[in-house]
C-alpha positions as a printed Julia matrix, in Angstrom:
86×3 Matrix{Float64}:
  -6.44   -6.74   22.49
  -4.67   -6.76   19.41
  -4.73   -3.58   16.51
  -3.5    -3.34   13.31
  -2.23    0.69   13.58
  -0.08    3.01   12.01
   3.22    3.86   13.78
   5.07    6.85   12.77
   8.76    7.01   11.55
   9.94    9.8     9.6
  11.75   13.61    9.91
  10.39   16.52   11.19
   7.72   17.44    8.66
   8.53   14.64    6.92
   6.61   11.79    8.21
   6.44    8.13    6.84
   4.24    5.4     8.44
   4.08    1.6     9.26
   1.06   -0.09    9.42
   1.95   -2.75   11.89
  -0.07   -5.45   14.41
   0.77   -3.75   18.54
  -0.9    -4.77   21.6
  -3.57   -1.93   22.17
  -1.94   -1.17   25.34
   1.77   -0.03   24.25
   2.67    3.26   22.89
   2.83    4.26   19.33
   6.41    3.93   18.4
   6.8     0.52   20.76
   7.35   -3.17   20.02
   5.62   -4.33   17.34
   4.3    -7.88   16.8
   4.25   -7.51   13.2
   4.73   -5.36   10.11
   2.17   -5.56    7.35
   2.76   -2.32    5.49
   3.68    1.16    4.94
   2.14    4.38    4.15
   3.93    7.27    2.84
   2.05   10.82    2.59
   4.9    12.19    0.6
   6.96   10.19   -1.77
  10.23   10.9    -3.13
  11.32    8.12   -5.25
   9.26    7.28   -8.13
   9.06    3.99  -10.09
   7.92    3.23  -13.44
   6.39    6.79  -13.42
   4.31    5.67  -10.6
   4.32    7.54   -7.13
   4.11    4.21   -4.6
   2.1     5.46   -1.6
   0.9     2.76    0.01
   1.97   -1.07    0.52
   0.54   -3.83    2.33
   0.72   -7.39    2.74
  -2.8    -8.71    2.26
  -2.52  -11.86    3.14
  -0.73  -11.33    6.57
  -3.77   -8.49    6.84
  -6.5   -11.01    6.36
  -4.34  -13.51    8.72
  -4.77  -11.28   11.29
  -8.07  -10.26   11.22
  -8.85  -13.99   11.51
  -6.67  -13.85   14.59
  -8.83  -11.0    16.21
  -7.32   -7.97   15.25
  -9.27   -4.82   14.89
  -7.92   -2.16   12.4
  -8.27    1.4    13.31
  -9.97    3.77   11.82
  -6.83    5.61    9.62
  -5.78    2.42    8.27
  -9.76    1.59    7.42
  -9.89    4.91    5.33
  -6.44    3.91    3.75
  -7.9     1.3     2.64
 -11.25    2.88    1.16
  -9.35    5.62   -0.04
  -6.67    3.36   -2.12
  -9.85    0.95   -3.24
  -8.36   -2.45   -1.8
 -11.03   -5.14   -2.02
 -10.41   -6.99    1.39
């Protein structure tokens, strides 16, 4: 079965996250079939006065959820939490 997941990257206490499509079965930081986003907890850089927190590529989202994907229940709360209409 196929997830969409987060997958986490990052220093020590400093963590930064990829939402990415993984076979259920592999481990967190393994081989990824796809990247669709990111999610960072604690941003640094700062654009146009605007902290960017949270990126994702809707289309290849809805593509995959087509495909039989099943998001998990952190990136489902991203999602409500961040207001994307999907």
């Amino acid at each position: 079965m196929v997830v969409i997941r987060l997958s986490r990257y990052g220093k020590k206490k400093r963590p930064f996250y990829k939402i990415v499509v993984i076979d259920r079965r592999k481990s967190r930081e393994g081989k990824f079939i796809d990247m669709i986003g990111f999610f960072n907890p604690m941003p640094i850089v700062m654009c146009n006065n605007k902290k960017y927190f949270l990126k994702i590529n809707i289309n290849s989202y809805l593509c995959w959820l087509k495909k039989g994907a099943k998001p998990s229940s952190k990136v489902i709360f991203l999602y409500k939490k961040f207001k994307l209409n999907i």
